[in-house]
C-alpha positions as CSV (number, residue, x, y, z in Angstrom):
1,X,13.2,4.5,3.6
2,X,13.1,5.8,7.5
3,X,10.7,7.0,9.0
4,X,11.0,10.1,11.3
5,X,9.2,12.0,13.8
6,X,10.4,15.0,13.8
7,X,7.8,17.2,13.2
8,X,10.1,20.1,12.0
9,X,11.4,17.5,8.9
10,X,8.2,16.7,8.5
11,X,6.8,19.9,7.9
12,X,10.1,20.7,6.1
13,X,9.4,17.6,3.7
14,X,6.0,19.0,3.2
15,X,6.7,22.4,2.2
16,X,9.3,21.6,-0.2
17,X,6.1,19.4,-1.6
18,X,3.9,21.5,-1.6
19,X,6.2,24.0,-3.3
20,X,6.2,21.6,-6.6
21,X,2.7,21.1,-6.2
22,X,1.8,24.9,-6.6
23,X,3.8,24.9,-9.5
24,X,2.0,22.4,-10.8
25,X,-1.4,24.4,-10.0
26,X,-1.4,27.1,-7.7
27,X,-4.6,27.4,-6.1
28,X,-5.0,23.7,-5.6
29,X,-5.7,23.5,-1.8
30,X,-8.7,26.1,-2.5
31,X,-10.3,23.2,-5.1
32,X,-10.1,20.7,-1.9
33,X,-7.0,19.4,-2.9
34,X,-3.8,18.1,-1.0
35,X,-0.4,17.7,-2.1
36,X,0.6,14.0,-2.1
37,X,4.2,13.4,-2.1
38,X,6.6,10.4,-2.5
39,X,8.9,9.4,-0.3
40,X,6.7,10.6,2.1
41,X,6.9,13.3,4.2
42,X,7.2,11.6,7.3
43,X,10.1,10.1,6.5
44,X,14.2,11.2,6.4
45,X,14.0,10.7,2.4
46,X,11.4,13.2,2.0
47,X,11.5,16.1,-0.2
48,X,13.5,18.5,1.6
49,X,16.4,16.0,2.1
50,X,16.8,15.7,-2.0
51,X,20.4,17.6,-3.2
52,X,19.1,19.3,-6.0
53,X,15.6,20.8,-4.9
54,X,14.9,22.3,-8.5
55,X,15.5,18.4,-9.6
56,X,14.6,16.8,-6.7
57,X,14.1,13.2,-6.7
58,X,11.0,13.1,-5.3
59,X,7.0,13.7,-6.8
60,X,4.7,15.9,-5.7
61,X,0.8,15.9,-7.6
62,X,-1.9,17.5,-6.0
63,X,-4.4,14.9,-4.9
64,X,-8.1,14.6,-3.4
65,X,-7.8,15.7,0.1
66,X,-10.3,13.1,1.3
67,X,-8.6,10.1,-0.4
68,X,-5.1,11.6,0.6
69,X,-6.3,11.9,4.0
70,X,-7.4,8.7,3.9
71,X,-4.5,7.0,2.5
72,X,-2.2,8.9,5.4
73,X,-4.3,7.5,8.1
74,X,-4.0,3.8,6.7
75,X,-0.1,4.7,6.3
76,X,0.1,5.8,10.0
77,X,-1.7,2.8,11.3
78,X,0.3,0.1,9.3
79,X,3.8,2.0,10.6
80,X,2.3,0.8,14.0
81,X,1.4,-2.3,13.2
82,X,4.6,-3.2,11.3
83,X,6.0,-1.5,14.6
84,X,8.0,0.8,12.6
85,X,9.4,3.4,15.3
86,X,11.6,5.3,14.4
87,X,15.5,5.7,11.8
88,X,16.3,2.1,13.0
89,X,13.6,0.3,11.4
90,X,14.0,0.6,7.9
91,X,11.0,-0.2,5.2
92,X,10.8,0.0,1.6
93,X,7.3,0.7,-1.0
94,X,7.2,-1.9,-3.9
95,X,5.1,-0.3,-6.5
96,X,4.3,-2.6,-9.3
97,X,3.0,-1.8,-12.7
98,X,2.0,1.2,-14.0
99,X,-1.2,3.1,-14.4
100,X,-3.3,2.7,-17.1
101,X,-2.4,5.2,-19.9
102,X,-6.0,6.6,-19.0
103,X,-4.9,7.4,-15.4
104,X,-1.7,8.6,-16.0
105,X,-2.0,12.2,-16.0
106,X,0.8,15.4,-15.2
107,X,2.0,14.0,-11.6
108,X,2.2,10.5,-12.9
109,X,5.8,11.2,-14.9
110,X,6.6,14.4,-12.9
111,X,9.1,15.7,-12.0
């Protein structure tokens, strides 16, 4: 991935995100929810930059706000520790495993 910081794709990536994640329920943000989203927003791969946005390649779940909130300020702190400026400094996210079938819920296989 590459990160940007253009706020305007930013917010772009996050309201095609959010989009899917009101589909998925749409009064989430009124139960204290956020809308997590992979490849992040913050970066030139996010959801608004998939071809097909009604079969994006991208996932969208609403999330707790304080874990999500959370997580995005660990993610922010490690792209300045890595040093990881801007287009030109590419990264990548291993995930290994999967969740156990007792965690996997609706966002897990979507979309």
């Amino acid at each position: 991935m590459n990160r940007t910081t253009i706020k305007w794709l930013n917010d772009r990536n996050r309201d095609a995100a959010k989009a899917e994640c009101r589909k998925i329920d749409p009064t989430y943000s009124a139960k204290g929810r956020d809308c997590d989203e992979f490849p992040f927003a913050a970066t030139w791969q996010g959801a608004s930059a998939q071809p097909n946005p009604d079969r994006g390649r991208f996932s969208a779940c609403p999330v707790n706000s304080d874990q999500n909130q959370a997580a995005g300020r660990e993610f922010q702190t490690w792209y300045g520790v890595d040093r990881i400026l801007d287009v030109f400094d590419p990264f990548y996210v291993r995930i290994d495993g999967t969740p156990p079938p007792d965690k996997q819920t609706g966002c897990f296989t979507y979309p």
